[in-house]
C-alpha distance (Angstrom), angle and dihedral (degrees) to the residues before:
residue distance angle dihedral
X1 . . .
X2 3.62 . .
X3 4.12 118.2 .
X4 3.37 132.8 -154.2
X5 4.10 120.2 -134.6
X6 3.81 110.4 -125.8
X7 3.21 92.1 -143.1
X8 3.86 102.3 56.1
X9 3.69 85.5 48.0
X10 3.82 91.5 50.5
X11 3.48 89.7 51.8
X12 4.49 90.8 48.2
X13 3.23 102.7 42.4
X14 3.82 97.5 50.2
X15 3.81 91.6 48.1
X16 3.80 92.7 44.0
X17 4.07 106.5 48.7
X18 4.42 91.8 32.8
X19 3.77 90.6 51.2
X20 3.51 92.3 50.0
X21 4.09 90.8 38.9
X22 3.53 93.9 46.8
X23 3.70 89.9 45.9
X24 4.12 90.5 75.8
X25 3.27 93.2 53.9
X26 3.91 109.7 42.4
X27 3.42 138.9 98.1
X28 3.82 90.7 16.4
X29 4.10 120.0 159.3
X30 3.69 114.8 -102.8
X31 3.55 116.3 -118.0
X32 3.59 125.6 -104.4
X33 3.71 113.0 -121.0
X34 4.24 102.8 -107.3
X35 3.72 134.6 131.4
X36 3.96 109.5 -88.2
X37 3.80 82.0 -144.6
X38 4.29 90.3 61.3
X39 3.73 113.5 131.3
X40 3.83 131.3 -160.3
X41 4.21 107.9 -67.4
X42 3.40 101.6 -81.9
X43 3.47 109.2 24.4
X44 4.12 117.7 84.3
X45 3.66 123.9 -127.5
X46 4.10 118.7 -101.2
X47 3.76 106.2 -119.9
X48 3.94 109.5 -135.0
X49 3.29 141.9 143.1
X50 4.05 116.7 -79.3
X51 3.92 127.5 -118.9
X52 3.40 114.2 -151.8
X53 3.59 101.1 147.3
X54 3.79 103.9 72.2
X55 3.86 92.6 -114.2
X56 4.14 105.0 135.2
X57 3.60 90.5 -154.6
X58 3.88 100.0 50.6
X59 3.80 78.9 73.3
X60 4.17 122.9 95.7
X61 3.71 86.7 -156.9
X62 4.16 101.8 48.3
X63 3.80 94.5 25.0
X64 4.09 80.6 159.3
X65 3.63 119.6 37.0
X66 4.02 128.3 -141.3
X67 3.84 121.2 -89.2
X68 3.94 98.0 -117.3
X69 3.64 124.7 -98.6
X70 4.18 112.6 -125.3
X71 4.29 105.9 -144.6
X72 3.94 89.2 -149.9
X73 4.01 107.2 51.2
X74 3.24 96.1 125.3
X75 4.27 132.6 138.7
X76 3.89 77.7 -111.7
X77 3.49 111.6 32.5
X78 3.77 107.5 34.7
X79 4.02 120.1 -157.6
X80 3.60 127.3 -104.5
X81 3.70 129.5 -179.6
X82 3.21 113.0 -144.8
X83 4.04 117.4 -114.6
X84 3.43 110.5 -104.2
X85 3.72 87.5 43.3
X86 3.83 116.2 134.5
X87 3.66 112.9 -128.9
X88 3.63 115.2 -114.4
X89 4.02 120.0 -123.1
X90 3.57 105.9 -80.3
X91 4.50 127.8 -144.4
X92 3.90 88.1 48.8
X93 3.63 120.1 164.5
X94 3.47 116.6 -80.2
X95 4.18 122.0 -129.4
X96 3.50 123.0 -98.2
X97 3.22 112.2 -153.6
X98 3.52 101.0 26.6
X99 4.12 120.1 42.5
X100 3.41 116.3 -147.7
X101 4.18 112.6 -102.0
X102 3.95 125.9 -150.8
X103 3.81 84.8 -122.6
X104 3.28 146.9 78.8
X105 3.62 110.6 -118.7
X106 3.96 114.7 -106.9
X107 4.05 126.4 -133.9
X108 3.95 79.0 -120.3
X109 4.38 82.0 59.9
X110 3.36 104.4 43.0
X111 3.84 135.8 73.2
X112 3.70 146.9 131.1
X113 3.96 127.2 -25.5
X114 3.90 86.5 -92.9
X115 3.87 90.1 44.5
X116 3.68 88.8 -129.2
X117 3.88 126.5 99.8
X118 3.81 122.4 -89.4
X119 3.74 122.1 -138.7
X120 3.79 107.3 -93.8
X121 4.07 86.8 -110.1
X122 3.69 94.4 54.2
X123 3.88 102.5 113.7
X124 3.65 92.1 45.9
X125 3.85 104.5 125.0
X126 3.64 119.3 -139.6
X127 3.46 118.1 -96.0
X128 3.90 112.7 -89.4
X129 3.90 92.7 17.2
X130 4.36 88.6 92.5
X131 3.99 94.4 153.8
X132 3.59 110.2 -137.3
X133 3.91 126.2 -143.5
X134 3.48 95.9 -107.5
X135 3.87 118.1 93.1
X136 3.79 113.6 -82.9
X137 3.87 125.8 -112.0
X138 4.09 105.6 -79.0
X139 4.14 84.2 -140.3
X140 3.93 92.0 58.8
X141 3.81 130.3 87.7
X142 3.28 137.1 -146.4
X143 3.66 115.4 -84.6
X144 3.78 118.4 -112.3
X145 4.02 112.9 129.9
X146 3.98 93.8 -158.1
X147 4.18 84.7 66.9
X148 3.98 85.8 85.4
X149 4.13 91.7 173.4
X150 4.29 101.4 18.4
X151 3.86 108.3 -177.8
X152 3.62 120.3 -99.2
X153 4.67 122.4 -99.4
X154 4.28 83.3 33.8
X155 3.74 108.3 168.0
X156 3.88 108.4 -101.1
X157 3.77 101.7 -126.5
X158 4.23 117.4 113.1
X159 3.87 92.1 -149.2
X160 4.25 104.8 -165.1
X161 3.22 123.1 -104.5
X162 3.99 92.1 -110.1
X163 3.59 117.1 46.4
X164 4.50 83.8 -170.8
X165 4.13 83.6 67.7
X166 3.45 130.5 68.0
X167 3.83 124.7 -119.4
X168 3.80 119.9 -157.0
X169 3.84 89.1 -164.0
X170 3.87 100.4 43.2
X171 4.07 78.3 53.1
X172 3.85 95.9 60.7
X173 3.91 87.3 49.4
X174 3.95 92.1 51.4
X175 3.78 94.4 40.6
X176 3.91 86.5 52.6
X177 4.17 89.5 58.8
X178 4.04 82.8 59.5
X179 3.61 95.0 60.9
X180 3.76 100.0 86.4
X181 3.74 118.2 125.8
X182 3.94 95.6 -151.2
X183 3.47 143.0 -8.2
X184 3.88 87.0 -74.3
X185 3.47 89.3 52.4
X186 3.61 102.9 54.6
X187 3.56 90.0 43.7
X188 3.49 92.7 58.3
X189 4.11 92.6 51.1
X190 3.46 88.4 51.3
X191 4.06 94.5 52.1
X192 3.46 91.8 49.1
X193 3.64 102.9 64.4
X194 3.96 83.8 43.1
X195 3.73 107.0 -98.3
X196 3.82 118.3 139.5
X197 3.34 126.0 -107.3
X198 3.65 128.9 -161.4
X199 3.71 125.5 -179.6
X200 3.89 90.6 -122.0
X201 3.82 80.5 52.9
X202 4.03 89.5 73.6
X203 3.75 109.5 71.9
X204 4.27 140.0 -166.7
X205 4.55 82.0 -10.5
X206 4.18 77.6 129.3
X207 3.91 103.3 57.2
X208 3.63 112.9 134.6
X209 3.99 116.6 -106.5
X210 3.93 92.9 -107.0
X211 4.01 89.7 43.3
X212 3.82 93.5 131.7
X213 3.89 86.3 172.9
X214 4.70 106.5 130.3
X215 4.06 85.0 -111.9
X216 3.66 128.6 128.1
X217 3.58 129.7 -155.7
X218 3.75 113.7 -116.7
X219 3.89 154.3 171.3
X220 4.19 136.5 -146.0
X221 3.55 124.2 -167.3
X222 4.11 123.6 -167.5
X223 3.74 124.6 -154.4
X224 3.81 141.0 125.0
X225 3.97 113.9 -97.3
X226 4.09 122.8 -166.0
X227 3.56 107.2 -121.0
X228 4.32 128.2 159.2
X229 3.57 88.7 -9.7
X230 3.40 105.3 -54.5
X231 4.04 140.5 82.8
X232 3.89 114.4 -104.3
X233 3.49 126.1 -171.7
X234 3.57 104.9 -123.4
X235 4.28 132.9 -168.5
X236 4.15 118.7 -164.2
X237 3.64 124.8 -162.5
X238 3.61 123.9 -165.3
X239 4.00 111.1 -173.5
X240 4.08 110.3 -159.9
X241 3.92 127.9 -120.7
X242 3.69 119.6 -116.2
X243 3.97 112.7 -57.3
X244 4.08 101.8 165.6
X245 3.80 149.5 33.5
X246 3.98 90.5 -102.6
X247 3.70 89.5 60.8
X248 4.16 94.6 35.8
X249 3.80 80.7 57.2
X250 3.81 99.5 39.0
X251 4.06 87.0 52.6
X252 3.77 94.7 67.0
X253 3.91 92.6 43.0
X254 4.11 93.2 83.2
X255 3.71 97.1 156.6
X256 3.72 116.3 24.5
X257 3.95 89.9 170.0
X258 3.88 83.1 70.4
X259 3.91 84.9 -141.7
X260 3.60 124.4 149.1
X261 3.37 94.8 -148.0
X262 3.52 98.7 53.0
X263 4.28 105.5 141.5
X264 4.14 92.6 -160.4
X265 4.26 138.9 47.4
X266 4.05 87.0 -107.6
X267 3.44 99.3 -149.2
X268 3.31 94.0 58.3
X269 3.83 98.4 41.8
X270 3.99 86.8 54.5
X271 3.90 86.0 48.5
X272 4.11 90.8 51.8
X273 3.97 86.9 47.8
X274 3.74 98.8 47.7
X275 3.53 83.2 57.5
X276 3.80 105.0 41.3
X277 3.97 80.4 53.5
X278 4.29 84.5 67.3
X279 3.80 99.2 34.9
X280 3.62 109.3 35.9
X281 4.17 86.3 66.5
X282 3.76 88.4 55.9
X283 4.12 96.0 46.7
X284 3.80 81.9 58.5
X285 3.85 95.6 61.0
X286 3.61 97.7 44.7
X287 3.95 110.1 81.6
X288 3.95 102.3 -120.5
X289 3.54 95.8 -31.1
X290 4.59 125.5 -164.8
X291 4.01 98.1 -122.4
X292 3.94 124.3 -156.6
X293 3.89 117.7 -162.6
X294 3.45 108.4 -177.0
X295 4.27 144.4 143.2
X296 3.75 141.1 146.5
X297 4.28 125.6 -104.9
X298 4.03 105.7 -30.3
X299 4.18 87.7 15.3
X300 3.13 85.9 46.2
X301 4.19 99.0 68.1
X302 3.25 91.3 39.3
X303 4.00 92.8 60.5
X304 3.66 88.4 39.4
X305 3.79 88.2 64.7
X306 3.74 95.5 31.1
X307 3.82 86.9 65.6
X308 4.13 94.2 59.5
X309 3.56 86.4 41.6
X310 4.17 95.1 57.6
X311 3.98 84.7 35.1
X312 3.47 89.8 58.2
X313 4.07 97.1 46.5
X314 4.03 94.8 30.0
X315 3.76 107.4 21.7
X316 3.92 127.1 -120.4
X317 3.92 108.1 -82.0
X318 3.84 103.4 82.9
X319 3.91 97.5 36.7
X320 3.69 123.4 92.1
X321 4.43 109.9 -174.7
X322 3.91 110.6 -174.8
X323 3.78 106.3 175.8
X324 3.96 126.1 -171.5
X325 3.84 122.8 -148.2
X326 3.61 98.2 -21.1
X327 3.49 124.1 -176.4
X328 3.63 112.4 -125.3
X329 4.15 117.7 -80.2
X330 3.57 115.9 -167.6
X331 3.51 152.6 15.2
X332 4.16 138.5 -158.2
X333 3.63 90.6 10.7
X334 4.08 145.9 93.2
X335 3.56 117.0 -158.3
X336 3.76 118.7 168.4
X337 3.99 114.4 -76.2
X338 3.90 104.2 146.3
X339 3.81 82.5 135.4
X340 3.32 101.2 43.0
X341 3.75 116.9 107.0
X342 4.14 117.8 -172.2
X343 3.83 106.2 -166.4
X344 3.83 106.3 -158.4
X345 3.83 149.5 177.2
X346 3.32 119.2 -143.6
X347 3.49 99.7 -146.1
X348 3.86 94.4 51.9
X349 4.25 105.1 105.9
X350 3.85 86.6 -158.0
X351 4.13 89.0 75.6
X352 4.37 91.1 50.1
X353 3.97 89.6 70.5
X354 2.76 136.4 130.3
X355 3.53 78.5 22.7
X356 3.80 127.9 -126.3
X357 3.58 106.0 -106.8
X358 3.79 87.3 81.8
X359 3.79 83.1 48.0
X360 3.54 97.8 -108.8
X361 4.07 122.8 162.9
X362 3.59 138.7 145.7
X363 4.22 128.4 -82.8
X364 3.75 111.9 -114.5
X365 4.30 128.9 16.0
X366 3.66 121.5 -35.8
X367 4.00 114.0 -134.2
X368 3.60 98.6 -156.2
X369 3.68 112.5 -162.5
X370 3.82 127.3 -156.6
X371 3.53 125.6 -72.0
X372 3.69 91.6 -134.3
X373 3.76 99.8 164.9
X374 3.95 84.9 45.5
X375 3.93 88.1 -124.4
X376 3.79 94.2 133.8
X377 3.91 99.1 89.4
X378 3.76 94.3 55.4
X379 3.33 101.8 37.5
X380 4.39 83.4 57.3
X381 3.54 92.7 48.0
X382 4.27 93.0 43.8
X383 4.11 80.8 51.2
X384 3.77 93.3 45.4
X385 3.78 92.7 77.1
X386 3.61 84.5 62.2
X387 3.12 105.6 47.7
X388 4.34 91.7 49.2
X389 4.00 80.0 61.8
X390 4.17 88.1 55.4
X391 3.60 84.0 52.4
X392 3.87 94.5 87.6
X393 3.59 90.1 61.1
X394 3.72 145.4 -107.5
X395 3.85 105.9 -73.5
X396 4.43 95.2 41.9
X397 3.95 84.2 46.1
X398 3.75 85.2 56.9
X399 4.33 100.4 30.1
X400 4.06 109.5 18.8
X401 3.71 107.9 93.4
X402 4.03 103.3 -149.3
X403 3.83 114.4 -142.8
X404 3.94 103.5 -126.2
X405 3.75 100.2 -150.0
X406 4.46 98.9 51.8
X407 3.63 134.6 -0.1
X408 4.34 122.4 -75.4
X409 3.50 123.7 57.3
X410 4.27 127.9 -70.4
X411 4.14 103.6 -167.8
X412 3.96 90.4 -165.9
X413 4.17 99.7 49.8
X414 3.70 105.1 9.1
X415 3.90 130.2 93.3
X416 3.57 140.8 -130.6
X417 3.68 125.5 -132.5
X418 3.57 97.4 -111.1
X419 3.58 90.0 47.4
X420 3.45 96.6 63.2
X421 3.69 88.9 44.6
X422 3.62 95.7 50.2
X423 3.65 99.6 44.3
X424 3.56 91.4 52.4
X425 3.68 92.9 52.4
X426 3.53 94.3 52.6
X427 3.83 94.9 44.5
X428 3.87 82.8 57.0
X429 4.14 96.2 44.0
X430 3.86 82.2 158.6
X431 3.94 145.8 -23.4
X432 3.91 88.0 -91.8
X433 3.76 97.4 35.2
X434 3.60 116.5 51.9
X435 3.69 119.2 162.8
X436 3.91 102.3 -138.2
X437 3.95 98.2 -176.0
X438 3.98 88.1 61.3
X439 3.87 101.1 37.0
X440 3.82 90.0 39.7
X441 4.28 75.8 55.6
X442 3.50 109.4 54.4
X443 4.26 89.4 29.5
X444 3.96 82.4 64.3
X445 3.61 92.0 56.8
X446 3.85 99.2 38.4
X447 4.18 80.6 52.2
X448 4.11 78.4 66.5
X449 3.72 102.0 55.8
X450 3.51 115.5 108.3
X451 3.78 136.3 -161.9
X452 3.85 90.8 -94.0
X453 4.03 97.8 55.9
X454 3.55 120.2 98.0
X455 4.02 88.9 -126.6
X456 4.07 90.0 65.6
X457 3.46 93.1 104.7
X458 3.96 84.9 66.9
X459 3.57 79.5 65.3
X460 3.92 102.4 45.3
X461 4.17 77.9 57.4
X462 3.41 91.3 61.3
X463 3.50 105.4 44.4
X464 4.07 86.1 45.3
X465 3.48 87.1 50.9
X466 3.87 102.5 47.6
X467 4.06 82.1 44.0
X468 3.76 90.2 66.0
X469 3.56 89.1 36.3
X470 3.89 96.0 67.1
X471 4.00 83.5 37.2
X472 3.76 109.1 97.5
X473 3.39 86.1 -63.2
X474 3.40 96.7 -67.2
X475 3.84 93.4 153.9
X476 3.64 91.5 70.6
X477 4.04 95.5 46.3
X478 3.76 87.5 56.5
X479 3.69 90.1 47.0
X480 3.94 87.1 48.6
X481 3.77 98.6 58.3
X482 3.88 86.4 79.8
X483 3.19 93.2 70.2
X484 3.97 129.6 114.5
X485 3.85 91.1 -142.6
X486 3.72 87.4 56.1
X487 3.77 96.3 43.4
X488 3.74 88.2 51.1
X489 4.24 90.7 50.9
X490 3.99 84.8 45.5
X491 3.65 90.4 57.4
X492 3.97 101.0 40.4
X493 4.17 79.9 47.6
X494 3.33 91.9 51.4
């Protein structure tokens, strides 16, 4: 019976999981010093209290939060909410403009912001105007040349004229609102193309490092925004990446109802709702407002799902999702996502889980950008060991406890998959702050697993991994396709 040494697995699984981890949180724009409470020029900050906690009612502005949407109630496709779902604050305002249906909206439903079709060249931008992904002048407006006399302070975003077609250039804008470092930092993106930003607009940016609650940190920013010759209201949300061991850890835990039949990557669908709960209260005191969900890796799922939740409630035409390097979301189920765009690199691990022999994908169209340092077929095959250990299935991933040293299942010494996962996330907690005591733990055990357990495939991973490692470096390259800077030279590229 083959062995593993402890030490080359030490050695793996720290270079695999931190490179990755540290991957989400590299390379990042610093944030230029500004009040988070700064306001379109002109206008004067609203002084009120701050909510930092991710309590909806601590807030003055949504003293009751929004019952959650569910992407899947459909005649077809019924909703479920996970277990182990918090319920979302109830007696919420309802939308007026756009009542609630019991379905989901159809691609036969849906359509632009006017609800009529574009001509096919309508997101073409004008030659010379190329957005770029850094944040847009705060002075500028958005470009539409029938808005003879637009207001002054307009938000700085040229949303297409079809929110059903994809726009490579209204992409590089969004992905630029996703390159804050911090809370200050995305506050200060947001500012600067003239959105408003309260501090009750910045959400969960204070959970503690072992918070392993399925929340993501997050920031909305009101303004008014020229578009077809008219000024809409208009309310952005940019969800953050991963930024701490509670969230590393809450990543991996994709269905904490341990049901087989879940339809939806939990985690993420109890991020989406958490945030619906803040947002959905605001969309219903803006008179017909554009809204654009968007956020990068973790952030990323949740605005994936966040979309079918505001189709569901609102309908499709006014809401624009772009998503970048999202995990995938669901799985045996449709829910409405004509106007949800999922920009993604091929070569980026983070978008292969949960993995797709449990049938898992993402809500809405993938944009799949090149593979243009030809990374793609190794990173699949390094995430294909994985994915053979998801092949037993949702609930014994969760329940069956794996004996280590032979095939079958020893409840006293043995392991479950999520275990290992887990403990090795922990042990990791971050690139600078790895807990030896537990990795040194659960590495002694994994230095027991033998060709004949179940969990050898955990083992194939490493081996594949230190493989690339030793390759040119290779290890790192797949590691560095998560990156915003690379998305955003993906996109230019493309």
């Amino acid at each position: 019976m083959k062995k593993v040494n402890l030490l080359i697995v030490l050695a793996i699984i720290i270079t695999a999981l931190a490179l990755i981890f540290v991957a989400c949180n590299k390379d990042q724009p610093d944030p230029v010093p500004q009040d988070v409470t700064a306001s379109p020029a002109g206008e004067t900050p609203e002084e009120t209290a701050g909510n930092e906690t991710g309590d909806p009612e601590a807030t003055e502005e949504a003293t009751e939060a929004a019952e959650t949407g569910d992407p899947s109630a459909t005649d077809e496709e019924p909703v479920e909410t996970p277990s182990g779902t918090d319920e979302n604050p109830e007696d919420s305002e309802q939308p007026t403009d756009v009542q609630p249906t019991d379905e989901i909206p159809t691609e036969d439903n849906t359509g632009d912001a006017t609800g009529t079709e574009p001509p096919a060249d309508s997101t073409a931008t004008p030659a010379g105007n190329t957005p770029t992904p850094t944040p847009a002048n705060p002075t500028a407006t958005a470009s539409n040349p029938t808005d003879q006399n637009p207001p002054a302070n307009l938000v700085a975003l040229d949303f297409p004229a079809s929110n059903t077609t994809y726009s490579k250039e209204f992409a590089k804008q969004v992905l630029s609102l996703n390159m804050g470092a911090d809370k200050q930092g995305v506050a200060n993106i947001l500012t600067s193309i003239g959105l408003t930003v309260k501090p009750q607009y910045q959400v969960n940016y204070d959970k503690a490092a072992d918070d392993q609650s399925h929340t993501a940190a997050f920031t909305y920013g009101i303004g008014k925004v020229s578009y077809k010759g008219a000024t809409r209201d208009v309310l952005v949300v940019v969800i953050r990446s991963t930024m701490s061991a509670g969230e590393w850890r809450s990543n991996f835990d994709f269905a904490p109802s341990h049901d087989d039949n879940t339809k939806y990557s939990e985690n993420f669908l109890q991020c989406a709702q958490n945030v619906y709960s803040y947002v959905k209260p605001e969309i219903n005191k803006l008179s017909n407002p554009l809204v654009l969900f968007t956020g990068f890796s973790r952030g990323a799922g949740a605005a994936n799902l966040l979309g079918t939740l505001y189709n569901n409630d609102f309908g499709a035409a006014n809401g624009f999702i772009y998503t970048f390097a999202a995990p995938n979301t669901i799985r045996n189920v449709t829910p409405s996502a004509s106007n949800v765009f999922n920009i993604i690199n091929p070569a980026d691990p983070v978008t292969m889980v949960p993995f797709k022999s449990l049938n898992y994908k993402r809500a809405g169209k993938d944009i799949v950008l090149a593979d243009s340092q030809n990374l793609a077929a190794s990173t699949t095959a390094l995430i294909s060991h994985l994915d053979d250990l998801s092949k037993m299935g949702i609930k014994a991933m969760y329940e069956s406890k794996y004996k280590l040293d032979g095939p079958g299942i020893d409840n006293e010494e043995g392991m479950t998959v999520f275990e290992l996962i887990e403990d090795i996330a922990v042990g990791i907690g971050s690139p600078t702050d790895i807990d030896t005591t537990v990795l040194m733990k659960v590495l002694g055990k994994i230095g027991q697993i033998t060709e004949e357990s179940q969990l050898y495939p955990f083992v194939e991973f490493a081996y594949e991994a230190m493989a690339l490692y030793t390759s040119e470096g290779m290890l790192e390259k797949i590691a560095s396709q998560h990156l915003p800077t690379t998305y955003a030279a993906l996109l230019d590229a493309s």
